[in-house]
KOLFIVO-522058 format. One record per residue (C-alpha): x, y, z; residue in one letter. Coordinates in steps of 0.25 Angstrom, whole numbers, plus 5000, padded with zeros to 4 digits. Layout:
<atoms>
XYZA
...
</atoms>
This chain:
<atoms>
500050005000X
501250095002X
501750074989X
500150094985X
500050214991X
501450274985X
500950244972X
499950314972X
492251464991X
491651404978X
490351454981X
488951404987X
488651254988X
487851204978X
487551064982X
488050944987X
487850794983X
488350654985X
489050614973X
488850474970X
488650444954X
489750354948X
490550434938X
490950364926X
491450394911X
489950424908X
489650544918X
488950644910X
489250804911X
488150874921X
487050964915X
486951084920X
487651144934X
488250984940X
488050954955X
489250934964X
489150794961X
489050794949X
490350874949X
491150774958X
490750684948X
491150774935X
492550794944X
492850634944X
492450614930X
493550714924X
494550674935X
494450514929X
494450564915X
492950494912X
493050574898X
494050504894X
494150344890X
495750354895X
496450444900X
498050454901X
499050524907X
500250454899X
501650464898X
502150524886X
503850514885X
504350594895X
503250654900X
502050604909X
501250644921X
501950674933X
501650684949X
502350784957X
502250764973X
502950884979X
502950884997X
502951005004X
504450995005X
504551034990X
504950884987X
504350844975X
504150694969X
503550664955X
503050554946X
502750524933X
501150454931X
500450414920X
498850364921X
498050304914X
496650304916X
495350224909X
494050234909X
493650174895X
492850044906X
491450004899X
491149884909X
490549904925X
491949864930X
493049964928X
492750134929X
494250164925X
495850114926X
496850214930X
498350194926X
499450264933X
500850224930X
502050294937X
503250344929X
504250394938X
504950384952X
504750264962X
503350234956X
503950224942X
503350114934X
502250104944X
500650084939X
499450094944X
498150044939X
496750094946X
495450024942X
494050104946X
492850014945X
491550064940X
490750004954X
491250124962X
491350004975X
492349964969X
493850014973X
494950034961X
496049934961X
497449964961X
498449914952X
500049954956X
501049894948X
502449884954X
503549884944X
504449854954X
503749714956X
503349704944X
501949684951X
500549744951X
499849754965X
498449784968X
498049884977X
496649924984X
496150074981X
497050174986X
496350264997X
495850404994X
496650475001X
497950414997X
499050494989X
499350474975X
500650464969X
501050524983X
500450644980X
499450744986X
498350694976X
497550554984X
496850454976X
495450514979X
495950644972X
496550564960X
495550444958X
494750394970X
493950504975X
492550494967X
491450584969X
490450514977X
491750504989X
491150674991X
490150744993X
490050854983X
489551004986X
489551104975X
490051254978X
489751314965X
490551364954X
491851464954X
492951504947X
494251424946X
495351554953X
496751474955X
497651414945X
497851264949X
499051224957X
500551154953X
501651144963X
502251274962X
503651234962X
503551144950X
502651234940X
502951254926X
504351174928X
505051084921X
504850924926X
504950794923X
503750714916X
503150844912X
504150914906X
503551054914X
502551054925X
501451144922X
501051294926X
499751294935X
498651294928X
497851424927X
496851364919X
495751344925X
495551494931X
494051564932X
493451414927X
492351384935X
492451284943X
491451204952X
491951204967X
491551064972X
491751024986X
491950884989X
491750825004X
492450685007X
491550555012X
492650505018X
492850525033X
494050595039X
494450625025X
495950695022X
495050805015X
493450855019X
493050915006X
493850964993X
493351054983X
493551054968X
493451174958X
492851084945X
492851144932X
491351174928X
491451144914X
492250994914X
492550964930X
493850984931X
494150994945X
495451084945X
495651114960X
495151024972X
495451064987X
495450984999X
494851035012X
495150955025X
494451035039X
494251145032X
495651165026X
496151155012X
497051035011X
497250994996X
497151064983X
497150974969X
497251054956X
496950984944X
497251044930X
496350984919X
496550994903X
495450974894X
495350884884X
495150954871X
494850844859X
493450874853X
493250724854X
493150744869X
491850834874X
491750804889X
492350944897X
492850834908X
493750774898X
495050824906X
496450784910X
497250824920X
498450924918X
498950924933X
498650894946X
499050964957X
498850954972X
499451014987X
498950955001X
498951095007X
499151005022X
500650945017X
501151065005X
501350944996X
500950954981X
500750844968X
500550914956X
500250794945X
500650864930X
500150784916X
500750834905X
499650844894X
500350764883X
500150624893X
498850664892X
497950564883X
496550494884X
495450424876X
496650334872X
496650204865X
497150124877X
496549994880X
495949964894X
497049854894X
497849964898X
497449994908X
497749834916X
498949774924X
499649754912X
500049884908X
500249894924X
501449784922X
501949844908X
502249974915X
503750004913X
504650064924X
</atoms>
């Protein structure tokens, strides 16, 4: 398990609901002004690219998403990443398959494959392959609240957390004021994977944006409530913060590319740009940067791919 664990004022309240529909690749757009859950549940649908058959954040030659872990210290860590998600399943047995292969450092040569079932009782299953063995293990479902990639980001902010895990309260529309975060020290520098690491992204400025406030249903939680500004026009949540006790205690910025092709209609069609997170209790940072060139989706890939034999065909 060690090992396991390595690896990986808005305005006036609307409403408030229970969210507790399934979301799937089919969920249509809402008509007219949608309800807080409806929201939560527009959110997840971008975030698992349900637009999309496939979706890849590849390696291309020398340059490949990477993960920057950066302590309070002003050490800093990083690790190449590619995934590979999946959600071209017509059966009642298998919602997606999620591939994450490490290119770098200790973890080098290391993947991962996660398996989401359509019944929702059902936990995902883990798949780890060791290259140092030379063996793949199987692992129960992480916790929530467990760090992935030793960053700040947990497994309930990159995959696990679904929407009927809150309740969801809707404090109106604003407009979006601060440009998205990056770790100071590294902006717009040269750096390994990604030849230059980004300026922050200014973006998104004076969008409107749906604040949503999210309260946990699990007890004596590491956060009370988080609010997200969403997008009002394709759901892109760009920044989410963490309150714990009435305190702020996290902050995740997300910057999101649009996909353009004419072939493609849905708004929610989306990729991530960057990640970028800071637990305000410790000073420690992450900041996750894909390059847009890795970038690909609707791809031709089989659903072999996605199996323990590309698992043990992973070069080191």
């Amino acid at each position: 398990m060690k090992l396991f664990t390595t690896l990986l004022s808005a305005g006036l309240l609307v409403g408030a609901a229970q969210v507790s529909a399934t979301v799937s690749r089919d969920l249509p757009l809402p008509q007219g002004t949608p309800s807080a859950d409806e929201i939560a549940r527009q959110v997840y649908f971008a975030n698992h690219f349900y637009a999309f058959k496939n979706f890849s954040i590849r390696q291309r030659g020398r340059t490949v998403a990477v993960l920057i872990n950066r302590d309070s210290d002003g050490s800093a860590s990083r690790t190449a990443v590619e995934r590979h998600l999946n959600n071209n399943y017509e059966n009642d047995v298998i919602k997606s398959r999620d591939l994450a292969v490490f290119r770098s450092g200790k973890l080098r040569g290391t993947g991962m494959l996660v398996t989401d079932y359509m019944d929702d009782a059902q936990s995902q299953s883990y798949m780890i392959w060791l290259p140092a063995l030379r063996k793949i293990r199987r692992f129960a479902q992480p916790e929530h609240d467990e760090a992935w990639g030793g960053s700040v980001f947990t497994f309930g902010d990159v995959t696990l957390r679904e929407p009927e895990h809150e309740t969801h309260e809707l404090l109106g529309i604003k407009k979006m004021r601060t440009c998205l975060g990056v770790i100071e020290s590294l902006e717009d520098q040269p750096y390994r994977y990604v030849d230059r690491l980004p300026k922050r992204s200014c973006r998104h400025l004076n969008k409107d944006v749906y604040g949503l406030k999210s309260t946990t249903k699990f007890e004596d939680w590491w956060y009370d409530y988080r609010i997200s500004y969403v997008d009002t026009d394709n759901f892109a949540d760009y920044r989410t913060v963490y309150f714990k006790d009435g305190e702020m205690i996290k902050i995740i910025d997300r910057d999101w590319g649009l996909v353009s092709e004419s072939n493609i209609a849905d708004p929610r069609a989306l990729f991530w740009k960057s990640w970028y997170g800071i637990d305000l209790t410790t000073g420690r940072e992450s900041w996750a940067v894909i390059p847009q060139t890795v970038v690909a989706y609707n791809t031709d890939k089989r659903n072999g791919f996605w199996s323990e034999r590309t698992l043990r065909r992973i070069k080191r």
